[in-house]
C-alpha positions in Angstrom: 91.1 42.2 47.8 93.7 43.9 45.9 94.1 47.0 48.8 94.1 43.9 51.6 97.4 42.8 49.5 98.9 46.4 49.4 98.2 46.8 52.6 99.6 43.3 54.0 102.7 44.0 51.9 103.1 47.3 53.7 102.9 46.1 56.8 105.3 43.2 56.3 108.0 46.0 54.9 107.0 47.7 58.0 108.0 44.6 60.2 111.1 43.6 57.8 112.3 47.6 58.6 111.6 47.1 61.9 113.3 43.5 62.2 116.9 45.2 60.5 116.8 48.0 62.9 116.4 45.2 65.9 119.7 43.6 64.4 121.3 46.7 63.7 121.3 47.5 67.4 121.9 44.1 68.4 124.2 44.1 66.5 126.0 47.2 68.1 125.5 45.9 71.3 127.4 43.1 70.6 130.1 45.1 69.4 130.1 47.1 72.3 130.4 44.4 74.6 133.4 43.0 72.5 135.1 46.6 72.5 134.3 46.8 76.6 136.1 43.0 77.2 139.1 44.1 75.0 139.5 47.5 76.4 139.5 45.5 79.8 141.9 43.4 78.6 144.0 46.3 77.0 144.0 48.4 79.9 145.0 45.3 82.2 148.0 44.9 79.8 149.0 48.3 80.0 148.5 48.8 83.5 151.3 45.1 83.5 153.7 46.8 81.2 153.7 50.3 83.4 154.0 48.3 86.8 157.2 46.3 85.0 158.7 49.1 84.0 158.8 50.8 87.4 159.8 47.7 89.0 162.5 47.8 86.5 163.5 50.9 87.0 163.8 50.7 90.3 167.1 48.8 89.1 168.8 51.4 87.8 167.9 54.3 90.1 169.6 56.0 92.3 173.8 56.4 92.3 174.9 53.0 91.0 177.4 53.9 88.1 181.1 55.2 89.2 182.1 58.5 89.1 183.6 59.2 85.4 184.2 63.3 85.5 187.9 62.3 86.1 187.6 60.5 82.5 185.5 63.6 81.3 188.2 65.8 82.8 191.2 64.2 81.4 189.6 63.4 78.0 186.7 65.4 77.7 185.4 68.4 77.2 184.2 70.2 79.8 183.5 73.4 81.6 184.6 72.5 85.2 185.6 75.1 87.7 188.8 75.0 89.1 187.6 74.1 92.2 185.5 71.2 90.4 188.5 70.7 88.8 190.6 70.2 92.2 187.6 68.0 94.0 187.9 66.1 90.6 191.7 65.7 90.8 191.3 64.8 95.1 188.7 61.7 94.8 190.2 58.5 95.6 189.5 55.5 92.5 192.2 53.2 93.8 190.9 49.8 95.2 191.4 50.2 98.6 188.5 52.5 98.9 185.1 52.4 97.5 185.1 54.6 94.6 182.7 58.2 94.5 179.4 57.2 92.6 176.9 58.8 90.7 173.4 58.2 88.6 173.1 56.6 85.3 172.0 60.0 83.6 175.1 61.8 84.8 177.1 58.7 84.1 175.9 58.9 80.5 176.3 62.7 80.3 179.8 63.0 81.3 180.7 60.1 79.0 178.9 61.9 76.3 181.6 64.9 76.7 184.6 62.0 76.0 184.7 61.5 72.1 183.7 58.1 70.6 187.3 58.2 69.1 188.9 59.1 72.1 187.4 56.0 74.1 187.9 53.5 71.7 191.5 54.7 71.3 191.9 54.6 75.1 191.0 50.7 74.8 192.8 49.9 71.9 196.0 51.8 74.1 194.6 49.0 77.0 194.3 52.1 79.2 192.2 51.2 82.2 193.6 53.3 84.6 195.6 57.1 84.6 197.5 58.0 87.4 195.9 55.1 89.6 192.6 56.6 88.2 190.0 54.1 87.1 188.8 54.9 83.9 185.5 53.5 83.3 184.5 54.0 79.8 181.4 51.9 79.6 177.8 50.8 81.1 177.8 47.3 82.5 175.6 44.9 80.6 173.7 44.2 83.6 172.7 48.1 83.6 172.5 49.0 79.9 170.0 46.1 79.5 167.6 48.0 81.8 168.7 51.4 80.5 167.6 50.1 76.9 164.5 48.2 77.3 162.6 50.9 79.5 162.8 53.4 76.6 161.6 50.2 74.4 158.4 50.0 76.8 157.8 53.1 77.7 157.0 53.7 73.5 155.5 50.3 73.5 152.9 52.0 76.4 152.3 55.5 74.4 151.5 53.5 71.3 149.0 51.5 73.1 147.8 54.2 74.7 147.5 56.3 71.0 146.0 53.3 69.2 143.1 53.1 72.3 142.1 57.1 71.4 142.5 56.5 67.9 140.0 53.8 68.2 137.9 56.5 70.1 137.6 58.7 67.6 137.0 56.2 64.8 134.0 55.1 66.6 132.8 58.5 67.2 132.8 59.2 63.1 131.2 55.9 62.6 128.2 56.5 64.7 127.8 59.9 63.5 128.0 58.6 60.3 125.3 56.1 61.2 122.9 58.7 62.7 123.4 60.9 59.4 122.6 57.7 57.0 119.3 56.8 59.2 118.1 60.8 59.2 118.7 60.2 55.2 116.4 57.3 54.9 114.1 58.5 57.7 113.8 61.5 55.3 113.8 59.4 52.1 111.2 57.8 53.3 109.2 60.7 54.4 109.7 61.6 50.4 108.2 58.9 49.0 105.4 59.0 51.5 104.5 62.4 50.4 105.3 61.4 46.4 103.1 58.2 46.7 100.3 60.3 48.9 100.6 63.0 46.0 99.7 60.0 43.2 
């Protein structure tokens, strides 16, 4: 009677072993499916935020900003030519025609070469224009708004995109770490077969 007991016993920690391994995977499954809708969800998110930022983008491309070497010439420092210096000197910024434009980054460049000091001394003087010259000494809000936030989303997207592969390789330490703790109690287990066999 007594070795029908042990033996009873051993087969219902048999099933109760083999019931918290069915959980455990269950349980992973369920956590993979979670991880696979919110990797979805992620990925739909940043695939939004990179479409808005080339839509947006798209607002500031191309030559939209006046030209502002004169300013850069005049102010500046620079490294023209004296050739570049004459085209410089020969462009037309009065009103009656349209001014000579450029991109945003060269825009920013060449008012990178005028000192912060020298431009707020400018408007402080009132100076808007030299020699008929337009002197434009700033963005437009319309444009800087565009030129700031892109940066702001464009780091928004890397982090995302960081924070996903970090995730990666968490997961890949926790399931190795997983596999390692079953071999341990696999071989546990094999130990105290071969202690209790031994007895």
């Amino acid at each position: 009677m007594a070795s029908y007991l042990i033996d009873k016993l051993e087969e219902l920690k048999s099933d109760e072993n083999k019931l918290k391994e069915q959980q455990r995977i269950l349980n992973e499954e369920i956590e993979l499916e979670i991880e696979k809708k919110r990797r979805l969800e992620l990925d739909g998110t940043i695939i939004k935020l990179r479409t808005q930022v080339s839509e947006i983008s798209k607002n500031i491309e191309g030559e939209i900003m006046p030209d502002n070497r004169y300013l850069v010439l005049r102010y500046g420092k620079h490294n023209y030519t004296q050739e570049e210096q004459r085209e410089i000197q020969q462009l037309n910024y009065n009103n009656r025609n349209p001014p000579e434009m450029t991109t945003l980054e060269k825009f920013k460049d060449n008012l990178s070469k005028v000192s912060q000091e020298q431009r707020v001394r400018l408007k402080v003087q009132g100076t808007q224009y030299d020699n008929g010259r337009k002197l434009v000494m700033e963005i437009p809000q319309e444009i800087k708004i565009y030129d700031d936030i892109i940066p702001i989303f464009s780091t928004m997207i890397g982090i995302m995109k960081k924070q996903e592969f970090e995730i990666d390789t968490l997961k890949q330490k926790v399931k190795l770490q997983l596999k390692y703790m079953e071999n341990v109690e696999k071989y546990m287990e094999n130990v105290e077969k071969h202690i209790s066999r031994d007895d």
